[in-house]
Backbone as a ProteinNet text record, in pm:
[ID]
protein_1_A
[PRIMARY]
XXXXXXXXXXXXXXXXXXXXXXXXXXXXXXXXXXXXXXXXXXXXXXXXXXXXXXXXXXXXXXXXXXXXXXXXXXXXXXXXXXXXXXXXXXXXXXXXXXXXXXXXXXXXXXXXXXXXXXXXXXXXXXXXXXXXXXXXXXXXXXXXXXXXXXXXXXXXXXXXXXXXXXXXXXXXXXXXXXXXXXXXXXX
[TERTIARY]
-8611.8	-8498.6	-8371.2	-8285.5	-8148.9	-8020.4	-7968.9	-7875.9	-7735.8	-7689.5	-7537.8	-7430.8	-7364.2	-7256.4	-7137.9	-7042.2	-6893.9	-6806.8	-6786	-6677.9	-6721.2	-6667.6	-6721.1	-6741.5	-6646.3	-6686.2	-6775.1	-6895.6	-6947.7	-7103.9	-7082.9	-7169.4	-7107.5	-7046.5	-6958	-7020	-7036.6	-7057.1	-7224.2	-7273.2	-7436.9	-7505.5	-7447.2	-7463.4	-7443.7	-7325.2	-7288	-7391.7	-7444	-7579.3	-7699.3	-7716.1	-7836.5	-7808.5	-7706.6	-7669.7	-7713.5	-7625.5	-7624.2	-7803.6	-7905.5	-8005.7	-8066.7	-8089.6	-8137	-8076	-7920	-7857.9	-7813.9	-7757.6	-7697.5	-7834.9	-7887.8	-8006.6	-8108.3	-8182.2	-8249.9	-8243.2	-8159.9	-8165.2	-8119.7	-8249	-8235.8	-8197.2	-8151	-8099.2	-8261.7	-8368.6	-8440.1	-8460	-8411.7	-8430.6	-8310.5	-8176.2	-8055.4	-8055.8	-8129.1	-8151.3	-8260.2	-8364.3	-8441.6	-8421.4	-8328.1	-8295.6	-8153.1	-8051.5	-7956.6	-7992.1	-8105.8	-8087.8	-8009.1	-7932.8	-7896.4	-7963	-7935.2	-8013.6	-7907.4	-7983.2	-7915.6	-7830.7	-7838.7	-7745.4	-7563	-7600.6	-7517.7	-7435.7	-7529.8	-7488.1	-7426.6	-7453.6	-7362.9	-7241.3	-7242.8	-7174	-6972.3	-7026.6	-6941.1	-6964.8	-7052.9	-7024.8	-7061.7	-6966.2	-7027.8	-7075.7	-7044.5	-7050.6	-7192.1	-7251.9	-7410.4	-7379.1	-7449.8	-7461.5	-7348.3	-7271	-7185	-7068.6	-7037.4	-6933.1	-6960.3	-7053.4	-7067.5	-7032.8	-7077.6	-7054.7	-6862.6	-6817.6	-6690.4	-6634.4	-6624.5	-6582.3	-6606	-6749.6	-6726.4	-6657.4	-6664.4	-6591.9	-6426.7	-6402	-6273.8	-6223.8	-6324	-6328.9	-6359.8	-6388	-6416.3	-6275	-6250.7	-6124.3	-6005.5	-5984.1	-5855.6	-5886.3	-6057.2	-6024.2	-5991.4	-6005.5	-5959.8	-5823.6	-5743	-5596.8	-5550.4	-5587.1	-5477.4	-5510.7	-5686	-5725.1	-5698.4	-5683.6	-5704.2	-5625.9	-5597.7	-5495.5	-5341.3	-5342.1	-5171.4	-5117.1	-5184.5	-5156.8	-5129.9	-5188.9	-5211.8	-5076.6	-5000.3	-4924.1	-4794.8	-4798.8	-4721.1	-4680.4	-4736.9	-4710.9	-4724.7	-4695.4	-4652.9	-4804.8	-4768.4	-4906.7	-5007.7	-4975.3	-5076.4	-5170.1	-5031	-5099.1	-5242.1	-5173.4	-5282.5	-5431.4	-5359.8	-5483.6	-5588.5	-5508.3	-5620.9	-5718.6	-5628.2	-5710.8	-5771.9	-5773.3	-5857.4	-5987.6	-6010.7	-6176.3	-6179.3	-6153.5	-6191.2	-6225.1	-6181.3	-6156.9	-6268	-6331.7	-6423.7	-6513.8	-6528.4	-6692.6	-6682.1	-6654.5	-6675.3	-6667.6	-6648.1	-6683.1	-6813.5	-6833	-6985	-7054	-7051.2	-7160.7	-7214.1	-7070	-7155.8	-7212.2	-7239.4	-7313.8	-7429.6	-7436.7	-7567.3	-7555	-7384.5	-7402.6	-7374.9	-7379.6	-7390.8	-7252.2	-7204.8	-7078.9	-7132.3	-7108.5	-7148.7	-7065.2	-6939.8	-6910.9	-6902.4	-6925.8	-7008.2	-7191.3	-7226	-7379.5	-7356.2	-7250.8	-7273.2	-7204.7	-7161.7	-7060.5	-7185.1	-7281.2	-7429.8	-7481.6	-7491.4	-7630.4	-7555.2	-7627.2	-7517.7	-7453.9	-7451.3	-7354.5	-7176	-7220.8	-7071.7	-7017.2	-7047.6	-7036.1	-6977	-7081.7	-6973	-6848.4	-6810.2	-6707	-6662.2	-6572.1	-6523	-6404	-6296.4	-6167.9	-6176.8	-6236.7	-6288	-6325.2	-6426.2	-6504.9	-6401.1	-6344.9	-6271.8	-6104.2	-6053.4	-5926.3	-5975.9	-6066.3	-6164	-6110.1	-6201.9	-6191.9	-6044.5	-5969.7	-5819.9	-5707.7	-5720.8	-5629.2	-5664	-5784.7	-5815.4	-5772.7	-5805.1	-5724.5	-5621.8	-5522.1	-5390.2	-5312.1	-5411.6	-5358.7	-5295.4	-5416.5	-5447.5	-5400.7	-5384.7	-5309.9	-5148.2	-5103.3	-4959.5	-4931.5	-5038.9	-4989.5	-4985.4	-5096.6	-5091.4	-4974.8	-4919.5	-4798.3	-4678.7	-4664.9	-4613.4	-4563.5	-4673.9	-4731.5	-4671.3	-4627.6	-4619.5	-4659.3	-4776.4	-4832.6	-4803.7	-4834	-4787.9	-4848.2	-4794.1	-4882.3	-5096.6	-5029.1	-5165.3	-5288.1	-5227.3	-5329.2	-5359.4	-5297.6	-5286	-5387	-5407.8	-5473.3	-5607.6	-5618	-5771	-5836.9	-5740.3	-5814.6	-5821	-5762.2	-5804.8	-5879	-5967.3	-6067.8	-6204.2	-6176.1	-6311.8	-6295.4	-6200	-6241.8	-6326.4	-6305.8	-6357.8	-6500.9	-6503.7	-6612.2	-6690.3	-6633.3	-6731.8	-6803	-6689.1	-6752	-6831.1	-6816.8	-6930.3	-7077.6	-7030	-7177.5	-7251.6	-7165.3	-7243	-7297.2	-7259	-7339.8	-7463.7	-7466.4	-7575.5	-7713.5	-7604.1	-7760.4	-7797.4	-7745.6	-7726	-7863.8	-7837.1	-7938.3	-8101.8	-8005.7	-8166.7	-8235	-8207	-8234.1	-8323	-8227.2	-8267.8	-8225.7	-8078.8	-8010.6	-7903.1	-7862.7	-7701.6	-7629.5	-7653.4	-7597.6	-7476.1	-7528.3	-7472.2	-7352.8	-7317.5	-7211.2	-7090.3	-7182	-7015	-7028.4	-7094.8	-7069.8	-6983.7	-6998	-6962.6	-6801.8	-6754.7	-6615.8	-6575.4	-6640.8	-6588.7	-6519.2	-6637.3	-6536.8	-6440.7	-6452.6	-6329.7	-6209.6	-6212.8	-6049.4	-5998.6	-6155.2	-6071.9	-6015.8	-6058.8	-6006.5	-5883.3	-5876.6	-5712.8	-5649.6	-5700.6	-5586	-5535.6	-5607.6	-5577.8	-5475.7	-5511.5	-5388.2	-5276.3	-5261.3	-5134.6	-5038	-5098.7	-5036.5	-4910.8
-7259.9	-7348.9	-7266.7	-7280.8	-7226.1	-7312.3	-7185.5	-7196.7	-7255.9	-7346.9	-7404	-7308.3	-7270.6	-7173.1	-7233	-7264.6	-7342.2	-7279.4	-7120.4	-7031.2	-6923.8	-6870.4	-6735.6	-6593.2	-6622.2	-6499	-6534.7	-6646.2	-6699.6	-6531.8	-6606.9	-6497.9	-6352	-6323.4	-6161.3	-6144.7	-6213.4	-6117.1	-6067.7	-6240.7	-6187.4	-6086.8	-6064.7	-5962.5	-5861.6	-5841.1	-5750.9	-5650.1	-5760.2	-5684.9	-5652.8	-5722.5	-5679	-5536.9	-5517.3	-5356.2	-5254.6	-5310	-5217.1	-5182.4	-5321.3	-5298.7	-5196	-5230	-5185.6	-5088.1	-5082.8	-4979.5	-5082.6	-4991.9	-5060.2	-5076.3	-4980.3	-4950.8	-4989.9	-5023.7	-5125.2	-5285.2	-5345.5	-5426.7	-5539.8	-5575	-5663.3	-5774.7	-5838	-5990.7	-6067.9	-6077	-6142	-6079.8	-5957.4	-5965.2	-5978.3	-5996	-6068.4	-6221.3	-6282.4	-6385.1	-6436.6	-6361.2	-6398.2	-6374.9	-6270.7	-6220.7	-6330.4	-6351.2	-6431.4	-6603.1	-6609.5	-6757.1	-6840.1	-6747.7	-6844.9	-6801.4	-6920	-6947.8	-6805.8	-6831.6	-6726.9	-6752.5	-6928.2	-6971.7	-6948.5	-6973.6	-6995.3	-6847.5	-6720	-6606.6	-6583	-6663.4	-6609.7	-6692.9	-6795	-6853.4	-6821.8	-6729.2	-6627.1	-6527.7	-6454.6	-6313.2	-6299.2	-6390.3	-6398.2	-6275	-6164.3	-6028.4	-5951.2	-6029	-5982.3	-5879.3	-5803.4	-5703.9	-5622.6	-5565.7	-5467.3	-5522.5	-5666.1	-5745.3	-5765.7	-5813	-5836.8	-5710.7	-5563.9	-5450	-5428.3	-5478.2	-5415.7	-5537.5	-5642.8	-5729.3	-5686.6	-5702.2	-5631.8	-5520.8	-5426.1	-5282.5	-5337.4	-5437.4	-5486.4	-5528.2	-5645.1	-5727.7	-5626.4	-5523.9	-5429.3	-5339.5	-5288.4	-5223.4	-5334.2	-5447.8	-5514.6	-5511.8	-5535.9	-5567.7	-5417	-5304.8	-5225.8	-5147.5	-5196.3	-5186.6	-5267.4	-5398.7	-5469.1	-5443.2	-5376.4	-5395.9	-5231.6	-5138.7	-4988.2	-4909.6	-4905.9	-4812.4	-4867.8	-5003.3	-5027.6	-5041.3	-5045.8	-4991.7	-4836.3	-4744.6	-4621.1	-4565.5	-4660.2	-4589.2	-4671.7	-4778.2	-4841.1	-4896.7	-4903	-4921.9	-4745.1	-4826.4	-4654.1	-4596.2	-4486.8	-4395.3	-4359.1	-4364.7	-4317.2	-4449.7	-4622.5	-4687.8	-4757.3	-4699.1	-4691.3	-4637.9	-4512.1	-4397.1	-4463.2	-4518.2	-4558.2	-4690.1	-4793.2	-4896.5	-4919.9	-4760.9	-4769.2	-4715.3	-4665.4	-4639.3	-4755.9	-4820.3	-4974.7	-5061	-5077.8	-5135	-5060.8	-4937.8	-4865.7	-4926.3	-4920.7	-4939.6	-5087	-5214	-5326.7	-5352.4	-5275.4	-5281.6	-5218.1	-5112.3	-5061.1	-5118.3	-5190.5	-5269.3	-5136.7	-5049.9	-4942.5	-4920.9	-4881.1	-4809.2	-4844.2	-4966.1	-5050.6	-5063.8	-5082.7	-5115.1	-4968.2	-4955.8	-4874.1	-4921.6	-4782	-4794.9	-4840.7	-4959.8	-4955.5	-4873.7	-4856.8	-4756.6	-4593.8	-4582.9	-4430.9	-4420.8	-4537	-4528.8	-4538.9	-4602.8	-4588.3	-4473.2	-4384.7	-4277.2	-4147.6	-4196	-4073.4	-4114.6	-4156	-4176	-4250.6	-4260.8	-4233	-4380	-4433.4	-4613.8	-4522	-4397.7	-4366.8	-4320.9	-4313.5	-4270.3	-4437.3	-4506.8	-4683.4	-4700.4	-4696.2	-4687	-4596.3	-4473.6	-4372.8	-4398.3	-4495.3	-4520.8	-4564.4	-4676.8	-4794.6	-4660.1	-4622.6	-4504.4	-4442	-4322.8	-4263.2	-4261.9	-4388.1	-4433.2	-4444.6	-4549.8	-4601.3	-4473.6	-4377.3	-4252	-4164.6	-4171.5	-4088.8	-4153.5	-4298.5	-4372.5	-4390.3	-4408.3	-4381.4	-4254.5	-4117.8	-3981.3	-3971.8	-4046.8	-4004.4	-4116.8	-4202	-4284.9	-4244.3	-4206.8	-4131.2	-4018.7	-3926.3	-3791.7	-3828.8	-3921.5	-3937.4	-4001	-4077.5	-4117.8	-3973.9	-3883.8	-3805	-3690.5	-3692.3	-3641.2	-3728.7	-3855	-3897.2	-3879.4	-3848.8	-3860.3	-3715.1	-3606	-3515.7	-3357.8	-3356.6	-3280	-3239.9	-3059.7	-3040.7	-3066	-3147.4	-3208.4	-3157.9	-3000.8	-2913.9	-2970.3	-2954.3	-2965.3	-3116.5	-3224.4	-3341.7	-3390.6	-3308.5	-3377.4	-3302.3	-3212.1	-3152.1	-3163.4	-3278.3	-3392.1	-3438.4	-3519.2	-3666.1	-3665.7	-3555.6	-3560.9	-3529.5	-3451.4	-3441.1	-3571.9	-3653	-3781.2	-3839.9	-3883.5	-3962.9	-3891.3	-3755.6	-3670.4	-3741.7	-3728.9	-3735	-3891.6	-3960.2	-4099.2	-4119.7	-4087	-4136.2	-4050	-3918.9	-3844.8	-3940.7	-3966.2	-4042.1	-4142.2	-4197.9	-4366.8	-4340.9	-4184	-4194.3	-4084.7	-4026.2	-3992.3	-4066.2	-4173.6	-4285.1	-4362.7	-4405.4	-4473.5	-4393.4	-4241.6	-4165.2	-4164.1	-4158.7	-4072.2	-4250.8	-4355.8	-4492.2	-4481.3	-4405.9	-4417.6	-4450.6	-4573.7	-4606.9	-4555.7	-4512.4	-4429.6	-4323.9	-4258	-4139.7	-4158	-4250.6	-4325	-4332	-4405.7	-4447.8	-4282	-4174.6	-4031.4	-4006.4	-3978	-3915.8	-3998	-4125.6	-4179.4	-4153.3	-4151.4	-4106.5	-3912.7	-3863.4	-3733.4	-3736.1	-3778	-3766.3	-3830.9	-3943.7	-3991.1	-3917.7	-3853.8	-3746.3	-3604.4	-3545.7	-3452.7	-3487.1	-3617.9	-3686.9	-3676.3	-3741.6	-3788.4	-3691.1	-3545.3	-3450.2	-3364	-3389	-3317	-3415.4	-3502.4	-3557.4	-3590.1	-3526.4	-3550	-3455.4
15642.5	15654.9	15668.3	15741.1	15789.9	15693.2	15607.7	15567.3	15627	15596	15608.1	15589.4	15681.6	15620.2	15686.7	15634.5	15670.7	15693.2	15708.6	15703.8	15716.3	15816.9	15886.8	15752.7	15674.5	15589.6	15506.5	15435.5	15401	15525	15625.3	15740.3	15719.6	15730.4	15729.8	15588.1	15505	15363.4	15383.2	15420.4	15408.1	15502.6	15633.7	15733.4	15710.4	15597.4	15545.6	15459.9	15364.5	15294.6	15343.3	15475.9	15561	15588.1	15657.1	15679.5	15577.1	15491.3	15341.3	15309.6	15341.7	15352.6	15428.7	15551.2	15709.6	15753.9	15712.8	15800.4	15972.4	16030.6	16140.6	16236.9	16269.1	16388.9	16299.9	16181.8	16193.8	16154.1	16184.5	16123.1	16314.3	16295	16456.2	16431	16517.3	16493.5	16424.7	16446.2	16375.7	16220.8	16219.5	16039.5	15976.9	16093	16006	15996.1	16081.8	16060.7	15943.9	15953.2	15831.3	15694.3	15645.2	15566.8	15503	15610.3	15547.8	15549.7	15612.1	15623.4	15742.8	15840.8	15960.5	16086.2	16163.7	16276.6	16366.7	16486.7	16560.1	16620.4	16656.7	16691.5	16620	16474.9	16398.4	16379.4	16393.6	16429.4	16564.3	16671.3	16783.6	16798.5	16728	16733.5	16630.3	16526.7	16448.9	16534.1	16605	16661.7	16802.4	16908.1	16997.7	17066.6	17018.7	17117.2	17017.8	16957.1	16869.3	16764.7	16752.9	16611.7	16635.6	16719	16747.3	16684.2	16740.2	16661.8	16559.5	16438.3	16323	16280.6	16239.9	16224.9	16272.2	16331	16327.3	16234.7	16222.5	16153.3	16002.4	15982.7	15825.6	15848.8	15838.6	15838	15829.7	15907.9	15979.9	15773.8	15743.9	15631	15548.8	15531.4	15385.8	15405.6	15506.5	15490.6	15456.5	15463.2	15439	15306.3	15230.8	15105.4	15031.5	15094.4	15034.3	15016.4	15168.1	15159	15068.9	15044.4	14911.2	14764.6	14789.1	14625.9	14586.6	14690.2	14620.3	14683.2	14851.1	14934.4	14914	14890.7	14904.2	14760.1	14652.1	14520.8	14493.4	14539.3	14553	14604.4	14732.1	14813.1	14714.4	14688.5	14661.6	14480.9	14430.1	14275.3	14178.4	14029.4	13976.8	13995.8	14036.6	14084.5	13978.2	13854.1	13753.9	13726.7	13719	13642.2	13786.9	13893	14043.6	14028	14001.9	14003.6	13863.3	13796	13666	13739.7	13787.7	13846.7	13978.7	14041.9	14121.9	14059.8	13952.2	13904.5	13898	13817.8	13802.5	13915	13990.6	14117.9	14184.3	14195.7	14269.9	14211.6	14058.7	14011.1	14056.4	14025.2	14039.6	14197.6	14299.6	14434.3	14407.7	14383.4	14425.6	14304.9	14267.2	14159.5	14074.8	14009.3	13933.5	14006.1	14105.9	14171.9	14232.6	14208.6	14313.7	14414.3	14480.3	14637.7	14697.6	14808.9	14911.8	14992.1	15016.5	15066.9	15190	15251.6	15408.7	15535.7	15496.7	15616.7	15562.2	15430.3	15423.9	15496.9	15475	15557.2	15692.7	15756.2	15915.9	15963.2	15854.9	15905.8	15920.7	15871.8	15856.2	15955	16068	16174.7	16273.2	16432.7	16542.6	16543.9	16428.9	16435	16447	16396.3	16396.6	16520.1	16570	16730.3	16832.1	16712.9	16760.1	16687.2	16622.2	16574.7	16483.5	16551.2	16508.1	16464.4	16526.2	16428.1	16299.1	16292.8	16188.8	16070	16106.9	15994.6	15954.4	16043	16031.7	15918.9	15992.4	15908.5	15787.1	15763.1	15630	15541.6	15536.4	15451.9	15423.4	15568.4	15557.9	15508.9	15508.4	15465	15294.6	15220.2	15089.6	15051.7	15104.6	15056.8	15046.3	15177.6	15238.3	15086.7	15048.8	14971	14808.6	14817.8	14689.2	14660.3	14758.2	14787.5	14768.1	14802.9	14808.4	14661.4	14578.2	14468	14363.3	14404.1	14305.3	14304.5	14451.5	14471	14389.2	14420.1	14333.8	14165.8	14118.8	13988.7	13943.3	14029.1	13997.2	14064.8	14165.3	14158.9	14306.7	14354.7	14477	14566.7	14725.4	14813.7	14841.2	14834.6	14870.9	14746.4	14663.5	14531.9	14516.4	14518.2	14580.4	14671.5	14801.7	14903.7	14812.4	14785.4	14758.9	14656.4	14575.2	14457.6	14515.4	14621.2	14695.3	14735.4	14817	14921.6	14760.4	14704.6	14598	14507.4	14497.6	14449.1	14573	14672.5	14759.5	14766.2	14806.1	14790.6	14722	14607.8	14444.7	14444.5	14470.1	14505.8	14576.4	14679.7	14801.8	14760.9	14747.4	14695.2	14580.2	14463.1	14376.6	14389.9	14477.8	14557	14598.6	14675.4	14740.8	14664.9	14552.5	14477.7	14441.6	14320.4	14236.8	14325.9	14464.4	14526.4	14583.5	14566.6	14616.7	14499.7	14360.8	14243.2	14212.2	14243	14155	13988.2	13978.1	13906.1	13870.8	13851.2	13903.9	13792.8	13692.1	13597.7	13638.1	13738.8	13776.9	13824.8	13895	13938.9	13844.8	13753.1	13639.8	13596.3	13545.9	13515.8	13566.4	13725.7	13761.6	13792.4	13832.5	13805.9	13711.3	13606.1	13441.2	13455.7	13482.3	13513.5	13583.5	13748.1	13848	13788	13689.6	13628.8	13535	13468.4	13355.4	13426.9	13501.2	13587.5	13663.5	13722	13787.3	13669.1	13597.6	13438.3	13423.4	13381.7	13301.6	13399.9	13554.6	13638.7	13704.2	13674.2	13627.3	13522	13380.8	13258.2	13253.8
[MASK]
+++++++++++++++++++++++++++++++++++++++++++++++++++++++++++++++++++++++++++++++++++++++++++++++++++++++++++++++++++++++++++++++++++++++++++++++++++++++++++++++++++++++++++++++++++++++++++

């Protein structure tokens, strides 16, 4: 039976987890359809341009939620009380560490070659974010950007042992160190 969905992001979320599942290259329109529950109709009808369009839309829909919930805090409010609520804000996006970054997974295998801006910004605009608060906060641009990139580092690596290992543990560890290491070089 085919799910009712009334609002396109209602579809964008569940397509969303097929990916996170399948990955971009496997996941064919019949196992996004079987998997979320809509017809295919109901899928072309949100994406008329097929899987290529669903894939930029989320990406489209995960980066906005991360400019208001983590990059435009970062650039824009006091930078420490930022830098504190973006751990927070990280773990309860990656479910502690259950979900899978989806545009860190399409940035590993040739989906990235489909969209190289999307990927790309994704990651430089979180550093550039984060890099400028910790400048903010105190610290000199250089030393700044090269916490920013080993936070993001640290994050994304931990997602994906966390999921190789089948330990989501490692995740909150390892956020737990990266804020005490920010904390301690912004005090």
């Amino acid at each position: 039976m085919t799910r009712i969905v009334f609002e396109k992001p209602d579809a964008v979320a569940l397509v969303a987890e097929v990916f996170r599942e399948l990955g971009y290259e496997g996941a064919s329109m019949s196992s996004i359809t079987a998997r979320t529950k809509l017809s295919k109709g109901s899928l072309y009808h949100f994406f008329p341009g097929g899987k290529e369009q669903m894939a930029a839309e989320i990406m489209a829909h995960i980066d906005a939620w991360f400019v208001t919930e983590v990059f435009r805090p970062l650039e824009e409010d006091d930078p420490r009380a930022a830098i504190l609520g973006m751990w927070e804000t990280t773990d309860t996006y990656f479910r502690s560490g259950r979900r899978v970054c989806l545009i860190g997974a399409f940035a590993l295998d040739e989906t990235r070659d489909r969209f190289p801006s999307a990927i790309q910004n994704y990651f430089l605009r979180w550093i550039e974010a984060l890099a400028g608060a910790l400048t903010r906060a105190g610290l000199a641009a250089a030393e700044a950007r090269v916490l920013a990139e080993e936070a993001v580092v640290g994050i994304q690596g931990a997602l994906t042992l966390a999921r190789a290992l089948g330990d989501d543990a490692i995740f909150g560890r390892t956020l737990a160190r990266l804020k005490e290491r920010l904390g301690a070089a912004v005090e």
